[in-house]
C-alpha positions in Angstrom: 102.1 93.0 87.4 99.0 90.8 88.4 98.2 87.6 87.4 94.6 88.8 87.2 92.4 91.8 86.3 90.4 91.4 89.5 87.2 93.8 90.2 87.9 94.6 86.1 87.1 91.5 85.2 84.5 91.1 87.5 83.0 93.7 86.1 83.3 92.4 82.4 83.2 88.3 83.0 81.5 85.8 85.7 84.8 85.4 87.3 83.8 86.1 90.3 87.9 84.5 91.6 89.6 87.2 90.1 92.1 88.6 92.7 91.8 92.2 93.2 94.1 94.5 91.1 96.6 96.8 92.8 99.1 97.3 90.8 99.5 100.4 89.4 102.0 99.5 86.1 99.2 97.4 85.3 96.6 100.2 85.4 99.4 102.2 83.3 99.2 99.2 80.3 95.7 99.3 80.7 95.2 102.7 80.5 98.0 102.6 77.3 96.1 100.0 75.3 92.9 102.2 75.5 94.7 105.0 74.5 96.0 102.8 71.6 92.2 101.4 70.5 90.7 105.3 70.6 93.6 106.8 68.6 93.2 104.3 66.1 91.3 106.9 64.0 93.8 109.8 64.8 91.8 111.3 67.3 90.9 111.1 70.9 87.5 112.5 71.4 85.7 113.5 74.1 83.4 110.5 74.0 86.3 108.0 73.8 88.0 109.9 76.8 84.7 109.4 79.0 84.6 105.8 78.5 88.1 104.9 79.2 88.1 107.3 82.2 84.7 104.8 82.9 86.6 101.8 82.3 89.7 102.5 84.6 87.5 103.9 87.5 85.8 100.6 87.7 89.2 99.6 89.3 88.3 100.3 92.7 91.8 100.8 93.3 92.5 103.7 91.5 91.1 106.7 92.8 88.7 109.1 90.8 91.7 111.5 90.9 94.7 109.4 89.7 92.4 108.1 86.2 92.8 111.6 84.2 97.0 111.2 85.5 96.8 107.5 84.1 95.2 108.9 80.8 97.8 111.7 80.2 100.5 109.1 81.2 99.1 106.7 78.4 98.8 109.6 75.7 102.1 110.5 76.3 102.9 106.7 76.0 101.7 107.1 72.4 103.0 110.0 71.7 106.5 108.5 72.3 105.6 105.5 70.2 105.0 103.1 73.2 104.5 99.9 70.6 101.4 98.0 71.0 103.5 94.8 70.7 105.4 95.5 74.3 101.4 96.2 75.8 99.5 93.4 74.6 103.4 90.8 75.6 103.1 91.9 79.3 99.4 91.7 79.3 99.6 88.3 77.4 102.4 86.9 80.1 99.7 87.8 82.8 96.4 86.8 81.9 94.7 83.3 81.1 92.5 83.7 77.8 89.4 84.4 79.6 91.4 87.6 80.5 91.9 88.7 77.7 88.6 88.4 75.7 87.6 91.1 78.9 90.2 93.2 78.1 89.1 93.1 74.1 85.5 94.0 75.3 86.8 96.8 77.0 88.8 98.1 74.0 85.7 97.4 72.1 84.0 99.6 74.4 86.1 102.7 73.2 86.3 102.0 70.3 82.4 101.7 69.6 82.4 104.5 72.0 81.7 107.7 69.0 79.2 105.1 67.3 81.4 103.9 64.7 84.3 101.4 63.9 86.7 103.6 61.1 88.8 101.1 59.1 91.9 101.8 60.7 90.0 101.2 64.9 88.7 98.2 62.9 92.3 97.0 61.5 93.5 98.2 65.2 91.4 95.5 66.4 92.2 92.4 64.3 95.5 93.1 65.4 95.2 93.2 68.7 92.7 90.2 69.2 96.0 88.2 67.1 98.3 89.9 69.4 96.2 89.0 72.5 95.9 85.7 71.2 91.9 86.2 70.8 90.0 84.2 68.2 87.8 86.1 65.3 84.6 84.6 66.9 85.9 85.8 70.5 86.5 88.9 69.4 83.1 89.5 67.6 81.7 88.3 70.8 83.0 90.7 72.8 82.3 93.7 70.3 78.3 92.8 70.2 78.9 92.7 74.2 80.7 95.9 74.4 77.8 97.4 72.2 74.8 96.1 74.6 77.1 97.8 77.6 77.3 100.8 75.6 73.9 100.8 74.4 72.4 99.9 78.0 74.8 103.0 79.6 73.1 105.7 77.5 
């Protein structure tokens, strides 16, 4: 996998020396972890769909054609129990922390993305900022960015 998120990060960060992503296991995890933070509740709605479909075309790339492939690949991921613990361990052993408060703002993204954070998308995402190694104040950061993205979208 890459050692950075490139044009993802870009996109999410003022890193502007992220290398450009090409790897396409990476795009898989990716893909998997936002699966993960919009089945939280039990349910992958339509709104939740859109934005991760959103948030893995920004990857220039991936093609518009291979993101709906990468979300069926990721929801049959969970539906074979992929763990979140092997996800967030490759994505911690290649990305520096700056990384990874992007990638929380993006699960914060589809999470927020039906309007509201259900106990168990909230617990979802205590866990993962721990497992990303993401402080509480980090964390809040990047959900009150994720809602101005969100907010500024619509």
């Amino acid at each position: 996998m890459i050692a950075k998120l490139g044009n993802w990060i870009r996109e999410f960060t003022e890193d502007q020396e992220a290398a450009p992503g090409g790897d396409s296991e990476w795009a898989t995890v990716m893909a998997s972890l936002l699966v993960e933070a919009a089945m939280a509740d039990g349910d992958l709605d339509a709104g939740e769909r859109a934005q991760i479909a959103r948030i893995l075309a920004a990857q220039p790339t991936i093609d518009a054609s291979a993101v709906e492939g990468l979300i069926d690949t990721a929801l049959s991921w969970h539906a074979e129990r992929v763990e979140i613990h092997a996800l967030t361990r490759s994505i911690r052993s290649e990305t520096d922390a700056e990384d990874r408060i992007a990638i929380m703002e993006m699960a914060w993204m589809v999470v927020l993305a039906d309007g509201e954070v259900h106990d168990y998308e909230a617990q979802l995402m205590r866990r993962l900022a721990g497992l990303l190694y993401v402080d509480d104040i980090e964390s809040g950061h990047a959900a009150k960015r994720a809602r101005m993205r969100i907010e500024n979208m619509g």
